[in-house]
C-alpha positions in Angstrom: 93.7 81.6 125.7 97.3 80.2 124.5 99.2 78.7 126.7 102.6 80.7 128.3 105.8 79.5 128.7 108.8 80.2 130.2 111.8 81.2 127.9 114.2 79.2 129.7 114.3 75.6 128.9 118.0 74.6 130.2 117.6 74.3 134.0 115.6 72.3 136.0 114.2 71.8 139.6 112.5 69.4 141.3 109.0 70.1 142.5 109.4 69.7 146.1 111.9 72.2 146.0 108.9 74.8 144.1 106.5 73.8 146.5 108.8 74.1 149.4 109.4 78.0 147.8 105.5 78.5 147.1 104.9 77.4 151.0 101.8 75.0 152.2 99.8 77.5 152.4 99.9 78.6 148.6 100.2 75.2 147.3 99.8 72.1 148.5 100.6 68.3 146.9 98.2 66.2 146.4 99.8 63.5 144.2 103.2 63.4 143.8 104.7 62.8 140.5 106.4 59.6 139.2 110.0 58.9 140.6 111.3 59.3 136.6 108.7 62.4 136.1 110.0 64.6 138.9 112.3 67.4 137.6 110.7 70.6 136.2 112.0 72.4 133.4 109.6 74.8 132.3 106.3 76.3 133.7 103.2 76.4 131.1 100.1 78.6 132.0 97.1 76.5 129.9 93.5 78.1 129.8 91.3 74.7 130.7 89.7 75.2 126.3 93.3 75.3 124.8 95.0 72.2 123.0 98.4 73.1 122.8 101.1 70.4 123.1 103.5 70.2 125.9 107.0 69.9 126.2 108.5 66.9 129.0 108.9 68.6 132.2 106.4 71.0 132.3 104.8 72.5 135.1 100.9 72.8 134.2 99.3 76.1 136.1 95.7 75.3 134.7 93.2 78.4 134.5 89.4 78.7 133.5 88.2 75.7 135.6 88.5 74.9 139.1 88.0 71.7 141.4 86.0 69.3 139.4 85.1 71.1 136.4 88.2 70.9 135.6 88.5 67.3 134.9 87.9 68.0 131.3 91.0 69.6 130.8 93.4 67.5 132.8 92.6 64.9 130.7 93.6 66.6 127.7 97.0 67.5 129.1 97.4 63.6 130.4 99.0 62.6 126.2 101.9 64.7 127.2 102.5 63.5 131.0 104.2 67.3 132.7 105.3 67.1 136.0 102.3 68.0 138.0 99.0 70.0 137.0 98.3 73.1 139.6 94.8 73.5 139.8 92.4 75.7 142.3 90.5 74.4 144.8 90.4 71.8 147.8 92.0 68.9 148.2 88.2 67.3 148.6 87.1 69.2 145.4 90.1 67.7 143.5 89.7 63.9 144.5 88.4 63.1 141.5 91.4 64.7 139.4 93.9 62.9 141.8 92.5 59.8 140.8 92.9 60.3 137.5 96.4 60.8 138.0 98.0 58.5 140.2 98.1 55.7 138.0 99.5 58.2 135.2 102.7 59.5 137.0 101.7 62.6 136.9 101.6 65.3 139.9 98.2 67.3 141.1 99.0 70.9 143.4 96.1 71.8 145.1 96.0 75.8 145.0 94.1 77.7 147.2 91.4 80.7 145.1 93.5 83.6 146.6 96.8 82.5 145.3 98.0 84.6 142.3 99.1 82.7 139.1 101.8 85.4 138.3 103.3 85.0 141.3 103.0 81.0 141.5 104.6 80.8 138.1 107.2 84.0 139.1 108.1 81.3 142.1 108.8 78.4 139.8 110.1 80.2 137.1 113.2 81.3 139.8 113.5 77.7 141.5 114.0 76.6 138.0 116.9 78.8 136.9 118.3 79.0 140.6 121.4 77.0 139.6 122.6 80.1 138.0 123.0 81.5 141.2 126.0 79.9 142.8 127.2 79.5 138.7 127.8 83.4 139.0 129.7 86.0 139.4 131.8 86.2 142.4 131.5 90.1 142.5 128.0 89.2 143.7 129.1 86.5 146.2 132.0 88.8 147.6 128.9 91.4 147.9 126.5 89.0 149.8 129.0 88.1 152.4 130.0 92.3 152.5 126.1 92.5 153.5 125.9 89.5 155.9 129.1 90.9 157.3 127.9 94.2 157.6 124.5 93.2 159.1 126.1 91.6 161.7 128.0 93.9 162.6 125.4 96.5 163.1 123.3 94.3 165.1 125.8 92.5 167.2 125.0 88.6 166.4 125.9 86.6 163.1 124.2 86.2 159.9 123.2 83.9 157.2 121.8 84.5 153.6 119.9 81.7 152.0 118.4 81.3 149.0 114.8 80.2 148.6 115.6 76.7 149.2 117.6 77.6 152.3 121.2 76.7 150.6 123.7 78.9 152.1 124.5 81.8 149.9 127.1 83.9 152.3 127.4 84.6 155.9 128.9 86.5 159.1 132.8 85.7 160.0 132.2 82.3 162.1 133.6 82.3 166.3 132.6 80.0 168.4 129.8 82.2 169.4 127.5 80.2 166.7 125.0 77.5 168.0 125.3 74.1 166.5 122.3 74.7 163.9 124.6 77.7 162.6 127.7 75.7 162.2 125.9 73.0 161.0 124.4 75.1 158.4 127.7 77.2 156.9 129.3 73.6 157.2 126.5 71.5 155.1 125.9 75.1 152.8 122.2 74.2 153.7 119.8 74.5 156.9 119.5 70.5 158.7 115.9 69.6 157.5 114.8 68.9 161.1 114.8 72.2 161.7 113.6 73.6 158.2 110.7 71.2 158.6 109.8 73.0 162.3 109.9 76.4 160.7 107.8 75.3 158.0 104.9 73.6 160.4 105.4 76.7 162.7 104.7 79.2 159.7 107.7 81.6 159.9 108.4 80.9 156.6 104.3 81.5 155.9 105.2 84.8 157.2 108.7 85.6 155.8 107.2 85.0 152.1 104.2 87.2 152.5 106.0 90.3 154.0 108.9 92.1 155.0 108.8 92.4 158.6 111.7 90.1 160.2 110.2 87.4 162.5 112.0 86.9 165.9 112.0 83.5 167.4 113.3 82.7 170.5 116.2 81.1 172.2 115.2 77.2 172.8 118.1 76.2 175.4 116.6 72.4 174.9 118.0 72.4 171.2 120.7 74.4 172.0 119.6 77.7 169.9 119.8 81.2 170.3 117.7 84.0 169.8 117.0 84.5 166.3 115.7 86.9 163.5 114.6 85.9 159.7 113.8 88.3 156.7 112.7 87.4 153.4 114.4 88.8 150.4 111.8 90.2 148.2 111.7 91.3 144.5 107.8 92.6 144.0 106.1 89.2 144.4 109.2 86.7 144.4 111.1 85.9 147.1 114.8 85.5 146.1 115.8 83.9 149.9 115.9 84.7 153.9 118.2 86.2 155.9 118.9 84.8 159.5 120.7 86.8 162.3 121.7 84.5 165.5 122.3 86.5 168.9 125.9 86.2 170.1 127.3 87.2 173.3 125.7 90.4 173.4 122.3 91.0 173.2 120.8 92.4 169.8 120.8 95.8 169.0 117.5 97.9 169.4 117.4 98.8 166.2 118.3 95.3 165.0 115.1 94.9 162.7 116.0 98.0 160.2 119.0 96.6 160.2 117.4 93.6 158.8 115.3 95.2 156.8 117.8 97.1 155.2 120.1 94.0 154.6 117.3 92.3 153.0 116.4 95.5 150.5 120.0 95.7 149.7 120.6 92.2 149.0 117.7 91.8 146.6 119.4 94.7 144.9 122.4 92.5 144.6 120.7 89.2 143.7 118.5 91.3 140.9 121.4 92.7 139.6 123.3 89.3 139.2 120.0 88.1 137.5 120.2 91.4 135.3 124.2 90.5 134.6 124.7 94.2 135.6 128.5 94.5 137.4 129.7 96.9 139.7 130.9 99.7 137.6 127.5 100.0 136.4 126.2 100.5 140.1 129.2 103.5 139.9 127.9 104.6 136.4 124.4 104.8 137.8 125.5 107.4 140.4 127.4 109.6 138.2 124.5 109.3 135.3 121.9 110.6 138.4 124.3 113.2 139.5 125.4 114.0 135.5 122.7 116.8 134.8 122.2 115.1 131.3 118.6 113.6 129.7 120.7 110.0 130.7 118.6 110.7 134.1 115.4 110.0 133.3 116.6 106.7 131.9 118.9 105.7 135.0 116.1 106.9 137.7 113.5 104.6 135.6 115.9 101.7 135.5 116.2 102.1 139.0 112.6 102.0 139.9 112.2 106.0 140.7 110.3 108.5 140.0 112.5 111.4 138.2 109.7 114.3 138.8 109.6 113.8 142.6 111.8 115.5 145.4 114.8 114.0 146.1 118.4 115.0 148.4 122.1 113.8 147.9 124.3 113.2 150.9 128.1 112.8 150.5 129.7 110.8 153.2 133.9 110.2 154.1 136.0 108.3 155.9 139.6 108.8 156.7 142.0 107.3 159.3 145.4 107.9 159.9 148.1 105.9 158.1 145.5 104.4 155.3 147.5 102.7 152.5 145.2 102.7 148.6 143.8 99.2 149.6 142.9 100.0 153.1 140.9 103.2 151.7 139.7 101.5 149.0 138.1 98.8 151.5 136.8 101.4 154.2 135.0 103.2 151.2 133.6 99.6 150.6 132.9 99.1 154.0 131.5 102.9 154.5 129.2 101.5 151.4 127.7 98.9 153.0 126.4 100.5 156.0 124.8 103.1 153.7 123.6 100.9 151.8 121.6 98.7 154.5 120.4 102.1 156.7 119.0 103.1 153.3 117.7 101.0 151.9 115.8 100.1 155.4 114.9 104.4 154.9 113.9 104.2 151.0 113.3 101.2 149.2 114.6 103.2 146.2 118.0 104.8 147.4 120.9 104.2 145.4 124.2 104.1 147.2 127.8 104.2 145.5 130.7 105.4 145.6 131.2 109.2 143.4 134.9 110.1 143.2 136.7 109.8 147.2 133.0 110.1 149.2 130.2 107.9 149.1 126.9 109.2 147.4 123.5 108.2 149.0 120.4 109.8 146.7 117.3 109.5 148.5 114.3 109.8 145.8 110.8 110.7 146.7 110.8 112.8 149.2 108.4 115.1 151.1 110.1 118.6 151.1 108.7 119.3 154.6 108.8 116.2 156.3 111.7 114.7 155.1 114.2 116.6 156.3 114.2 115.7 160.1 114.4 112.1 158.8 117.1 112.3 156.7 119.1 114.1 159.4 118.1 110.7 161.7 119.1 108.8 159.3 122.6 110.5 158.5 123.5 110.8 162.1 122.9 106.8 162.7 124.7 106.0 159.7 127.9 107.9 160.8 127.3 106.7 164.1 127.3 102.9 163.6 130.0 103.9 161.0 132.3 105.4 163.5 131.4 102.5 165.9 132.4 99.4 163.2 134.8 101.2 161.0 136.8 102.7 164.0 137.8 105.6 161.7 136.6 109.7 161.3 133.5 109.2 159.5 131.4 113.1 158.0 128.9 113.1 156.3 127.0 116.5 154.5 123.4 116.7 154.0 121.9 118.4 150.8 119.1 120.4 150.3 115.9 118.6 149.2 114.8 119.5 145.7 111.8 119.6 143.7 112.8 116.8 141.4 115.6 114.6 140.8 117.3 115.8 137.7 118.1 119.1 140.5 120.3 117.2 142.3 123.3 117.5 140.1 123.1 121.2 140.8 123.6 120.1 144.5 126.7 118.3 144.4 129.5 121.3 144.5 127.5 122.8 147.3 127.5 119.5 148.8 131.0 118.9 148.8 132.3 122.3 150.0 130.3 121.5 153.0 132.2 118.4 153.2 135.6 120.2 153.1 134.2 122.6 155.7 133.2 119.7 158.0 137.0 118.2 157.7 138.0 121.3 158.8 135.9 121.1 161.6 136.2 117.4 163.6 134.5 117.9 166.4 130.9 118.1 163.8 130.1 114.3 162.4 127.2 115.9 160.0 125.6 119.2 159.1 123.7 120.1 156.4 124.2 123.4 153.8 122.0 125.4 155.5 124.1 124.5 159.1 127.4 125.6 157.8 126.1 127.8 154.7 128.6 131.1 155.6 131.4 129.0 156.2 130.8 127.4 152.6 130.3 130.6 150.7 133.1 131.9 152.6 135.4 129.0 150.7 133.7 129.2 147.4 134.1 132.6 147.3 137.8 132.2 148.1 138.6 129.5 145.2 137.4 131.8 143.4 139.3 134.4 144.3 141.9 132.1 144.4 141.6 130.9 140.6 141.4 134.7 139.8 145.3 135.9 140.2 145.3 139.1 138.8 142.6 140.1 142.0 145.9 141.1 144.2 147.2 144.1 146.0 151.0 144.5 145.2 151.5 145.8 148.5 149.3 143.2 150.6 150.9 140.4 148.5 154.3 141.6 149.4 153.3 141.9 153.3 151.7 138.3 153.2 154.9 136.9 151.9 158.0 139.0 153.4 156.3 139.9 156.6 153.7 137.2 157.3 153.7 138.4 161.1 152.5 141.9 160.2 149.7 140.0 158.1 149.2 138.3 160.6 148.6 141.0 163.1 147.0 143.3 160.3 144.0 140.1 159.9 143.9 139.7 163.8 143.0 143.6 164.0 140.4 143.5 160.7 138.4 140.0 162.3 138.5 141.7 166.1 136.8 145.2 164.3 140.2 147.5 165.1 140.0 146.4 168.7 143.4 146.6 169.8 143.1 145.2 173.2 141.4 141.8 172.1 144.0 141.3 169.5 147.0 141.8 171.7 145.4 139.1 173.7 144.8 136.8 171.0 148.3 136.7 169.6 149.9 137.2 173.3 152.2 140.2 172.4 151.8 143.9 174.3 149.2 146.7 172.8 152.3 148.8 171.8 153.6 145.8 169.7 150.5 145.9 167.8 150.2 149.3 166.8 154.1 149.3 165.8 153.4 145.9 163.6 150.2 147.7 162.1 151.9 150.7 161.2 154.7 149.2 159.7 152.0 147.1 157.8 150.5 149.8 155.9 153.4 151.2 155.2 155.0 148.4 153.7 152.0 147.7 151.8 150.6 151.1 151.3 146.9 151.1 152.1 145.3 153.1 154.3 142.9 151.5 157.1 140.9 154.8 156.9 139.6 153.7 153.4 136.9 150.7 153.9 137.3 149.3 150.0 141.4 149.2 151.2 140.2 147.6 154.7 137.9 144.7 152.8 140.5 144.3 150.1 142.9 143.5 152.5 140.8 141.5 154.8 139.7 139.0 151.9 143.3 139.1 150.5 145.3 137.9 153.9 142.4 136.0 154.3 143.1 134.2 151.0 146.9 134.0 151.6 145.9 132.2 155.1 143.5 129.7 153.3 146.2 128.9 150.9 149.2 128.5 152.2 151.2 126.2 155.4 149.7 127.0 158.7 150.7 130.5 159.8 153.7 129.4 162.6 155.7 128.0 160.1 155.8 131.1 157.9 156.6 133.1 160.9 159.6 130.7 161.7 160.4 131.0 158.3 159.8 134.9 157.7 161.2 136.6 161.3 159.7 140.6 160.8 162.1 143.3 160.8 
């Protein structure tokens, strides 16, 4: 088997740094390299029977033998002096191998069976190319400290993001709520190695490398720490860094490991998408192309890591406060983003959040068409509540159907929206879904259309609406309360008698004839239309006194 490299050959890290990444219990040092031999530029998988030559600064992951048998092959790879050798087995079944090598320079890792060489050499092959991390683009810093920002928020304490080596990537606003290993840590960009080397003997990072459940640790008054919470950033197999959450005044929230979760999901997004060079108007393109109703989906759902052919729902969610200049909208939507984004993500490892014309768009792939629903609702509701809570603005969101397969969705969206518009007509209701509020949006679909359709009018009902808007307005009143005189006097405060002078006056001025029930719905939908369309009704009264 030939040996595989690693296409980059430009960067370089040191092997302590890998091995601190790949954790003790995946891979443990048994000689270290030569002070002059330490740096590792490239990673080289060798089958023990190959012979291939070996560029300086390699990292040797040796396959086909293990413990002693594979003395045979170090040996061979001793002419060209790499870093270190990886090889399986105990640090008792590798003696001989470490004595081979001490006098050589050259480093031995002693790998335990279990440990996957993919994901050994996936480990490296990111510690090496790291530096292009803080090289990068400051859209995916500013994005980073939007997440540890928002994190914090959500679960009332303050938050770091590290990278795999524990150098600060972004973190919370700073008050003096921190403790001095959090200050000490935004201050030197990196965790003190005191306390790195306690988390390492204590295994949380064993733990925060093999899964995704946050590990809480808790407050040592001693050393002057608060409560804390860690997640691992994950990418499949490779970790791409932690997030830490300290407690400030107030204790945690209860729901403060989703948050976490969530802020770890949707960071890896970030940090995979800086890796990927893909920018932010891509992340915008991708939720127009899944929305677009064009073959581009399949494409853009695959990209994304979903399945096309499974259910999936679209929710459309707004934010609006009074007095909002462009920037301060532009920043809420941002804002409004973020919290999406971490609920989620936390919700569906797949979800794809951005923002789609004034709203935010939130597609939730693979779905169960019975189960889901409930969920979704959860979800929705907790979003616009923490929303509401952090964002101190009106925050609606509408719930979509859930439909057989994603590439449906697109036929969702104007559905969608109008029960938007219909919930920012109605205030007092934070999130509904179509089938909630379905009358209300047929209702206003079926009056744009009427609207768009201008030859649809009754000379005689278009001249009452706009000369007499009160007898319109009485005419409607008596239509919606089903010719009940009584109940509409009381509703627009006058006497019976003034109502049956304003209605008859109405159809004469307009000519129909409330005895005819085509004339009756014509005019109902047609006032109707006129009170959709045009300045609240008082202010055509002031404007239009009746005869």
């Amino acid at each position: 088997m030939a040996s595989h490299k690693t296409a980059e050959h430009v960067k370089g890290a040191m092997l302590s740094d890998i091995l601190e990444d790949i954790g003790v219990d995946h891979g443990r040092l048994v000689v270290a390299p030569a002070a002059d031999n330490g740096t590792v530029r490239e990673t080289a998988i060798a089958d023990a029977e190959d012979d291939e030559p070996l560029r300086p600064g390699t990292l040797v992951l040796l396959i086909g033998a293990r413990g002693r048998a594979a003395l045979p092959a170090v040996r061979r790879l001793l002419p060209y002096r790499p870093v270190a050798i990886a090889v399986k087995g105990t640090e008792g079944e590798l003696e001989p191998i470490a004595e081979l090598l001490r006098p050589e320079g050259v480093g031995l890792v002693a790998v335990p069976p279990a440990m996957r060489w993919d994901t050994l050499e996936g480990i490296a092959k990111d510690r090496i190319q790291e530096p292009a991390l803080n090289e990068g683009s400051d859209v995916m810093h500013r994005d980073l400290f939007a997440i540890a920002a928002t994190a914090a928020t959500l679960a009332n304490g303050h938050v770091v993001i590290e990278d795999p080596s524990n150098r600060v990537l972004a973190y919370s606003p700073a008050s003096n709520e921190v403790d001095e290993l959090r200050r000490l840590s935004i201050l030197g960009r990196k965790g003190p190695e005191r306390y790195q080397k306690l988390l390492k003997e204590s295994g949380v990072y064993r733990h925060l490398q093999a899964s995704e459940e946050p590990v809480h640790m808790a407050a040592n008054p001693q050393e002057g720490l608060r409560e804390r919470v860690a997640v691992g950033i994950h990418a499949g197999r490779r970790v791409l860094g932690y997030i830490w959450l300290q407690e400030g005044t107030e204790p945690l929230a209860p729901n403060t490991d989703k948050i976490m979760v969530g802020a770890a999901r949707h960071a890896a997004i970030e940090l995979v998408r800086h890796r990927n060079e893909q920018s932010q108007s891509l992340r915008r393109d991708r939720i127009s192309s899944l929305l677009s109703g064009t073959p581009q989906i399949h494409s853009q759902a695959q990209s994304a890591g979903i399945d096309p052919s499974r259910p999936a729902a679209l929710v459309l969610i707004s934010a609006t406060g009074d007095g909002d200049t462009a920037p301060g909208l532009q920043m809420r939507r941002g804002e409004l983003a973020n919290v999406a984004s971490i609920h989620a993500a936390a919700y569906r490892p797949g979800a794809v959040v951005g923002a789609i014309g004034l709203e935010i768009a939130m597609i939730l792939p693979d779905l169960d068409p019975v189960k889901s629903p409930p969920a979704i609702n959860r979800l929705v509701n907790m979003i616009v509540r923490d929303a509401r809570l952090h964002l101190h603005c009106q925050v609606q969101a509408a719930v979509g159907p859930v439909v057989e397969r994603l590439d449906e969705l697109h036929g969702t969206l104007g559905h969608v929206r109008n029960v938007l518009k219909v919930l920012e007509d109605t205030p007092s209701i934070n999130v509904a879904s179509y089938s909630d509020v379905e009358t209300k949006v047929l209702t206003r679909e079926l009056f744009e259309l009427l609207g768009s359709r201008t030859r649809l009018r009754h000379d005689g009902i278009t001249l009452l609406c706009h000369r007499y808007p009160e007898f319109a307005a009485t005419l409607l009143a008596y239509l919606e309360f089903f010719g009940d005189v009584n109940r509409c006097a009381e509703e627009l405060a006058v006497h019976r008698n003034t109502v049956h002078y304003r209605l008859r006056r109405a159809c004469e001025l307009s000519g129909i004839d409330l005895q005819d029930p085509d004339q009756r719905l014509l005019a109902h939908l047609q006032i109707r239309l006129w009170t959709h369309s045009t300045a609240p009704l008082n202010e055509n009264l002031e404007a239009h006194p009746h005869d």
